[in-house]
Structures are given as structure tokens and as C-alpha cells.
Legacy VTK file of the C-alpha trace (Angstrom):
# vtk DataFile Version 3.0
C-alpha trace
ASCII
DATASET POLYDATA
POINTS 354 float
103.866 71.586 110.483
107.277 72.372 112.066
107.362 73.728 116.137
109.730 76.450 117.210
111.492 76.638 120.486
109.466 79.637 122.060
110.957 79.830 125.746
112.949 82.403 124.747
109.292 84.855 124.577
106.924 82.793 125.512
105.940 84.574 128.726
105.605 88.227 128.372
102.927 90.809 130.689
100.467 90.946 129.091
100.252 87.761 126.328
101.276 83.870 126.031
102.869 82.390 123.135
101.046 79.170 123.123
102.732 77.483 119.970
104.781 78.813 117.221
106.501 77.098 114.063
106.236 76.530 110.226
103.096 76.212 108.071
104.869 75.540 104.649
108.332 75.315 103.705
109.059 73.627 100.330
112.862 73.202 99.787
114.640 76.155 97.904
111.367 78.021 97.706
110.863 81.654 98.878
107.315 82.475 100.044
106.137 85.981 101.169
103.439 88.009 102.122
100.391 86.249 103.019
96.821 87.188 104.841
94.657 84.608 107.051
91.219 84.269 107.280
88.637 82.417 109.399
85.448 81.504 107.547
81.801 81.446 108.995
82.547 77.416 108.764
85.911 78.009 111.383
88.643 76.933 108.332
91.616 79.066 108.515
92.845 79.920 105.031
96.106 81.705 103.991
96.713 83.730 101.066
100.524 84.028 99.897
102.863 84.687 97.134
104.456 81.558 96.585
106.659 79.262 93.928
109.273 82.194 94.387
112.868 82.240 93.747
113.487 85.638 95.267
112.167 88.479 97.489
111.932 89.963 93.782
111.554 86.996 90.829
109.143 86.205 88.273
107.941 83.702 89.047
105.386 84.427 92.048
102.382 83.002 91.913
99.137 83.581 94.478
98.528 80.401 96.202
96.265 79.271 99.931
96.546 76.774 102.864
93.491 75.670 104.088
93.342 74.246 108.316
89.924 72.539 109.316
91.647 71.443 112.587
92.150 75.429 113.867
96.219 75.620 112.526
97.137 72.016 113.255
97.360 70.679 110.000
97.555 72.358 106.548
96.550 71.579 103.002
99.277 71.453 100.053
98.965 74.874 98.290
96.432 75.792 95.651
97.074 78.088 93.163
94.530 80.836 91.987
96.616 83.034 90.272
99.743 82.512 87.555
99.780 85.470 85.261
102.631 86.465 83.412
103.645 88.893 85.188
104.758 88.441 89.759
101.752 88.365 91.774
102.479 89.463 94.943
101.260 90.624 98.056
98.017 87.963 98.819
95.375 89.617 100.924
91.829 86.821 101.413
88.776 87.877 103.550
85.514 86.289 103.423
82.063 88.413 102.697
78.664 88.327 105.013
77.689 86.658 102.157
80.467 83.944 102.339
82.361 85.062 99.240
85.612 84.782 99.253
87.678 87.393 97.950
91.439 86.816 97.155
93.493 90.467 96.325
96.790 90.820 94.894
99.055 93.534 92.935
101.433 92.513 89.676
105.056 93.614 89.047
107.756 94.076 86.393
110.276 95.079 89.338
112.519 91.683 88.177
113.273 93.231 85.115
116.117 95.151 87.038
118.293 91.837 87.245
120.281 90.909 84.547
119.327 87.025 85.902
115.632 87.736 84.646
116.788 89.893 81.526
115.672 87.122 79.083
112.311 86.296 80.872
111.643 89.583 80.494
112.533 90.004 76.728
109.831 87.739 76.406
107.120 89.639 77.667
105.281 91.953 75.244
103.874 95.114 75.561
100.506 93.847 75.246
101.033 91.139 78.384
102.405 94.253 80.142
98.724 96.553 79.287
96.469 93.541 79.954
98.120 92.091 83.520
99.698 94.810 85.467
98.295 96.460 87.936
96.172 95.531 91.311
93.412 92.784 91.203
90.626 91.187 93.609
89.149 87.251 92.604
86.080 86.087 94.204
84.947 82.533 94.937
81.446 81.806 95.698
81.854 77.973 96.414
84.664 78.164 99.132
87.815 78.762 96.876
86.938 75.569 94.903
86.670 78.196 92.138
87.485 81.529 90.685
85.633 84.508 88.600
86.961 86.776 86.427
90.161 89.499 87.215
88.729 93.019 88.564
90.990 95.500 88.477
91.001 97.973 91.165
92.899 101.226 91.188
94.336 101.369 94.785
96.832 98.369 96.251
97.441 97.168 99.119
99.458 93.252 101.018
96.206 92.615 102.696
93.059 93.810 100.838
89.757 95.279 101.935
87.444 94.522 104.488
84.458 93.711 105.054
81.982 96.475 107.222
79.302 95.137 109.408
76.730 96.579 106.902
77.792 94.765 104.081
79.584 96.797 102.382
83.443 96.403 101.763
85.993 98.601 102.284
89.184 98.609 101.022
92.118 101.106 101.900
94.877 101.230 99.769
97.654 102.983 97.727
97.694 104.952 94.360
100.175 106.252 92.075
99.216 109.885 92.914
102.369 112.020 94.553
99.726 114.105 96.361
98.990 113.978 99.741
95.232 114.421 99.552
95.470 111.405 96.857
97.885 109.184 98.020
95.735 106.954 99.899
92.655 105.916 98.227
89.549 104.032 99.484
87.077 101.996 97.739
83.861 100.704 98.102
82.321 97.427 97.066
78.318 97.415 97.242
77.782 94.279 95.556
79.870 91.257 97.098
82.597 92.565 95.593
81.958 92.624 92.046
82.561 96.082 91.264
84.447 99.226 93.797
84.814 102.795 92.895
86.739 105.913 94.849
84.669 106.615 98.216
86.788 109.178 99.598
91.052 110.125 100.182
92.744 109.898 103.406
94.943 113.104 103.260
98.749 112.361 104.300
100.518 113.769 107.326
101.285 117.329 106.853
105.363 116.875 107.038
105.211 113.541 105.393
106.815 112.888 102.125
103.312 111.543 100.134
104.979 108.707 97.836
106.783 107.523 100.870
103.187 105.973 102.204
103.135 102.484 101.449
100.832 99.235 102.374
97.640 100.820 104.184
95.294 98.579 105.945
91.910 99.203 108.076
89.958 97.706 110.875
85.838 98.573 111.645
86.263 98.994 115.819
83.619 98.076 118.122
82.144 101.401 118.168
81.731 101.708 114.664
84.445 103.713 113.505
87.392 103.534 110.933
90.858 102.936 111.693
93.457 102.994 109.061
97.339 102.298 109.441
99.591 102.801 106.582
103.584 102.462 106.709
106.079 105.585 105.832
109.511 105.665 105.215
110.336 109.183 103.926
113.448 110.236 105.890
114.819 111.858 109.085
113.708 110.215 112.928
109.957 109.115 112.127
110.712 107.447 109.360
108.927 103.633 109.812
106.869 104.770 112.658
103.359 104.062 111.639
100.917 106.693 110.605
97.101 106.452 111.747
94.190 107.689 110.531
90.100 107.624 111.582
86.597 107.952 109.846
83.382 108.448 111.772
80.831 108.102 108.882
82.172 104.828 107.228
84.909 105.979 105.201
83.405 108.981 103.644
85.211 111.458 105.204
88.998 110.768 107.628
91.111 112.544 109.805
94.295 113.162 108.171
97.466 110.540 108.742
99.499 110.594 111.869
102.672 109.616 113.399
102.269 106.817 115.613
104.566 105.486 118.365
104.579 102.188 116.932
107.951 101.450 114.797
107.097 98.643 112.330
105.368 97.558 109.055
103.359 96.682 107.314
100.353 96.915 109.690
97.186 94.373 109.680
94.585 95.089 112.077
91.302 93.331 114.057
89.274 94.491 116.027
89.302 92.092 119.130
85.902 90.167 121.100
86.546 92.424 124.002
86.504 95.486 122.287
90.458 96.397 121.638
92.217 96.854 118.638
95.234 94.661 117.958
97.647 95.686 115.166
100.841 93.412 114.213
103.434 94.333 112.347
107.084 93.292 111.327
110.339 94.356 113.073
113.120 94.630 110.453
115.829 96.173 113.015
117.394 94.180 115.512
115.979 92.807 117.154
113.844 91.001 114.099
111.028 89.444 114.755
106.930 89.942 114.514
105.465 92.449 116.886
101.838 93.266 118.051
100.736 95.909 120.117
97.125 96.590 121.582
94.681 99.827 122.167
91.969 99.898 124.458
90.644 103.123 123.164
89.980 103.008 119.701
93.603 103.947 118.763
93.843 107.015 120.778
96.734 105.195 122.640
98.748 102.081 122.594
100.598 100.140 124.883
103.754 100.191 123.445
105.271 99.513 126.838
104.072 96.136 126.624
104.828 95.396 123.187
103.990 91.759 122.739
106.928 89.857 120.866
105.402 87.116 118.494
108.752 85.472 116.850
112.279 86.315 116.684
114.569 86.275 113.316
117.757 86.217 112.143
117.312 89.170 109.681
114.976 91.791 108.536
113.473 89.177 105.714
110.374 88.949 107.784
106.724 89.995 108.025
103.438 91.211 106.893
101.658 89.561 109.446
97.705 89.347 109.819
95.971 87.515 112.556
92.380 85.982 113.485
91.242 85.397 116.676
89.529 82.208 117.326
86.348 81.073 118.841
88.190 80.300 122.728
89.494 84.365 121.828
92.989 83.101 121.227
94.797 85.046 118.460
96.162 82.862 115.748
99.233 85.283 113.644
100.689 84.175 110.415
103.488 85.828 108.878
106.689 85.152 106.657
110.369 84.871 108.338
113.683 83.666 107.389
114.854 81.337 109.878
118.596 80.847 108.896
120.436 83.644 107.407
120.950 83.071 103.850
118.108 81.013 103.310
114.533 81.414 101.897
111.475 82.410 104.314
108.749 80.167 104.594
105.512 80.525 105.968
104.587 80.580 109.971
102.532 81.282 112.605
102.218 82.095 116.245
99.093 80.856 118.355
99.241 83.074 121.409
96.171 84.662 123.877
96.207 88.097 125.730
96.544 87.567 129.805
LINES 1 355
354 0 1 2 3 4 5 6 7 8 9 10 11 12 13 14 15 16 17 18 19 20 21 22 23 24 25 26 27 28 29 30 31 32 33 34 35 36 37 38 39 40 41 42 43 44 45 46 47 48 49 50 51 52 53 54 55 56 57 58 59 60 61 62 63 64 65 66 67 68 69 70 71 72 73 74 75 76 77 78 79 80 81 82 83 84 85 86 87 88 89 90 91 92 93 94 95 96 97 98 99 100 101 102 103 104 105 106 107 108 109 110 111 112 113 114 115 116 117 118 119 120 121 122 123 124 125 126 127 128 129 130 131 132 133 134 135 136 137 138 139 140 141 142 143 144 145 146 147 148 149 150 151 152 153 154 155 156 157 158 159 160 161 162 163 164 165 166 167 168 169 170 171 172 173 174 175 176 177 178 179 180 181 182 183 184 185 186 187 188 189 190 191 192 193 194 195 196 197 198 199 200 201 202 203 204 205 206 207 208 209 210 211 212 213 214 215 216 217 218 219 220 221 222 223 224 225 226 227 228 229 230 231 232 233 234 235 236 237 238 239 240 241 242 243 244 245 246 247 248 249 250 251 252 253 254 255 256 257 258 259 260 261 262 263 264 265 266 267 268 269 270 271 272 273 274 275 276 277 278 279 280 281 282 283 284 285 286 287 288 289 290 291 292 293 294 295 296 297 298 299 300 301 302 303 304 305 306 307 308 309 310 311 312 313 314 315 316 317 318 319 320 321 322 323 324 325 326 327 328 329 330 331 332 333 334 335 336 337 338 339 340 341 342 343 344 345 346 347 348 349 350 351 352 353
């Protein structure tokens, strides 16, 4: 693992970068999108997209990192997933049961570069009916191994959740153009094994509906549903973040909202003390990872003391999702370039709240 000179942000008002640098960076290979989780055991694992050549190949294939040292050292990747199609987009969390639960989406995006035209030729209509779409994994024996391929209806970088009752929750998007439909949520009663539609959370009233994108949701201290989803649409809100709440455990949500918080996509935790931390990626100068804290359930954030996790050279950054460890540090991993022109690996940034 590779350190980065932080004393350009390591102090800041209200946080302390502790440690930041590179998890995995295999020469000439573009890695994106990954999700971090702490098991009941205290192992960090990361989900990503790996063995890429491009931001759009493929060739991407789900892969982990495993840390039984707290982010120290890493593991060589695994790989759970090679279809023929690009997985992409890795969420991991672990059940009250201690399932794990890996989530991805496939793509046929490549197929608009002539590089790719004769991979593509290749793949039949058949491979196309029986691989794409959005899919969850489980592992009952610590990611050693893998059941079958659910497919789920609603997509989203980093997965569902799982609710202090046992249930899991997972917020996502759908190919629906309305904005009651948009943004679908499903529930998982049995460890994951099977989900169907809960509810809808009903876009923004002036929001453009397919312009919602990337979703995720955090259970807050007191019990209630947060959900953050990015937007790009058009005009001066576009990638401000939109919010949304549930009261009764999903069934029923506020409708989306502009937020102040300019960024995406958003993962969120809910933290010891009883805030909600949401990071996000910066892809405006200046680039970097970004985090920003409520201390009221979402009802306001302190975007006046924005916490800055990395900077970059360009906007081929993010999806970050963070865990907060046992001494209530917050460990963030994330994806960044780090020379422009060259491929992203993986990284992190161990930091604590002052």
C-alpha cells in the first residue's frame, strides 16, 4: 500500500486526515467503483470493478480486497464475478446474519467504440437476455464462496442495506421515465435470497425523472430512512444532491429534494454519535473526494465545513463509501486518477471527526 502526501488537507475544522494513499494499483489497469465493508469479525473488504481497460471496456470484472490489520495491508484481488457482459458498479455489505452480499449491474455501453466492435460481434442475443441487467451474490462462508445470480429490478454503485430488524433494504434505480417510478426500493426478508418492490420514492417536482441516477440509503439513529440519489438534468441545480426520508421503514417517503451538497454519487452511514456522514465525489475543480456531516437527521448540513478527503488531477474520481472503525475513526475508499492521462486505482483516506 502506497502513502500520499496529505499536508496539503490534512488539518481542516472540523476532521483529521490521518493517512491517505493507494490500496491497489496493477500497472495499465483501470479500476472503478468500489464499496467497503467491515464485518462482525473487524476485516475490511472492498468490492470493485476491476481488470478494466477503460472507464467504459469489456472487460470489467467484480473483484474484493480483504484487510485483517484495519487498512494496513491488503489481499491480491478475488474475483466473484466474470460474465460476458461489464460488471460494474460493486456494492458488498454484510447481513445480521453474516452473509455477505456482493451487488453489481451489467452493460453493453462498449459496444459504442469501434475498438470493442468485434468483441461485441461476438456476443449473441441469447448472452445479451440471460446476463444483462442488475444482480446481488451472497456468500455464507465469508466470500470463500458464491450462490447463484439474483436478479433484481432496481440498480444502484453501492447496493442495499441492511435495517436493524433484519430486513434489507435496497434503494435503487429503474428504467421507468416517471417520477413516482424512477426510484425503486426493495425488500429482502430472507438474508437476501429473494426482494420484491416495497414502495417508490417520488422525484422532485421540477426534476427531469431519468436524470436521477445512483441512489443510496442510510437507517439513522432514530430509526428513520434517508435516501440520497444524484441528478443531473440541466439549468443551476443540476449535480446538487437530492434527499429524501421514510418514517415507517421504507413503506412510504417524502418526495426527493434539492440539497446544498454539489457532488456524486452519495454513500451514507450513520455515525456512533448519532450524525449522518455522506461522501461523495467532486468532479469540478477542485477534484477530489468530499464528505459532509448532519447532526439532525439530514434536516441540515454543514456544508461550511466541508471536509476535503483527497485531491485529483481530474474529474476521473469517486464513488466513495466509508466505515467507521471500532476507535470511531472513519476509514473512506474511493477511486482517483492520480496523474492525468493515466488509469485510477483504488484508495483510501483514514481520517476522524475533531
Amino acid at each position: 500500500m502506497q502513502d500520499t502526501d496529505i499536508s496539503a488537507f490534512q488539518d481542516q475544522p472540523t476532521a483529521t486526515i490521518l493517512s491517505s494513499g493507494v490500496i491497489w494499483a496493477p500497472e495499465d489497469i483501470y479500476i472503478g467503483w468500489p464499496t467497503i465493508v467491515k464485518t462482525r469479525d473487524n476485516e475490511l473488504i472492498v468490492a470493485f470493478s476491476g481488470d478494466r481497460d477503460a472507464h467504459v471496456c469489456p472487460w470489467g470484472k467484480t473483484q474484493i480486497v480483504r484487510s485483517r490489520d484495519l487498512g494496513k495491508t491488503w489481499t491480491e484481488p478475488a474475483t466473484i464475478n466474470n460474465t460476458p457482459l461489464d460488471d460494474r458498479d460493486a456494492g458488498i455489505i454484510e447481513t445480521h446474519k453474516g452473509t455477505l452480499i456482493v451487488s453489481w449491474f451489467t452493460s453493453l455501453a462498449f459496444q459504442d467504440n469501434e475498438k470493442y466492435r468485434r468483441h461485441r460481434e461476438k456476443i449473441t442475443d441469447e448472452i445479451i437476455g440471460q446476463w444483462l441487467g442488475s444482480w446481488i451474490r451472497r456468500s455464507e462462508d465469508g466470500g470463500q464462496t458464491w450462490g447463484d445470480f439474483i436478479r433484481v429490478e432496481t440498480s444502484a454503485p453501492h447496493g442495499p442495506i441492511a435495517l436493524n430488524d433484519g430486513r434489507l433494504l435496497y434503494v435503487g434505480c429503474t428504467g421507468a421515465k416517471t417520477a413516482a417510478e424512477r426510484v425503486g426500493v426493495l425488500e429482502s426478508r430472507d438474508d437476501g435470497r429473494t426482494w420484491t418492490r416495497l414502495s417508490s420514492i417520488e422525484t422532485a417536482p421540477d426534476d427531469d425523472p431519468t436524470q436521477y441516477f445512483e441512489p443510496h440509503v442510510v437507517e439513522q439513529a432514530d430509526g428513520s430512512l434517508l435516501a440520497m440519489s444524484r441528478y443531473h438534468g440541466t439549468g443551476e441545480s443540476r449535480y446538487f444532491l437530492r434527499q429524501a426520508s421514510s418514517a415507517d421503514g421504507g413503506t412510504t417517503w417524502t418526495p426527493f429534494e434539492r440539497t446544498p451538497i454539489w457532488g456524486y454519487p452519495p454513500h451514507l452511514i450513520a455515525l456512533d454519535n448519532g450524525w449522518t456522514l455522506v461522501v461523495y465525489g467532486r468532479r469540478r475543480e477542485p477534484f477530489g473526494e468530499r464528505a459532509c456531516i448532519s447532526k439532525d437527521g439530514g434536516k441540515t448540513w454543514d456544508l461550511e465545513h466541508e471536509i476535503v478527503l483527497s485531491q485529483a488531477p481530474t474529474g476521473d474520481l469517486g464513488y466513495p463509501a466509508s466505515v467507521q472503525l471500532d476507535d470511531g475513526s472513519i476509514f473512506t475508499i474511493y477511486y482517483e486518477v492520480e496523474e492525468a492521462g493515466k488509469k485510477p486505482p483504488l484508495k483510501y483516506t483514514h481520517w476522524r471527526l475533531k
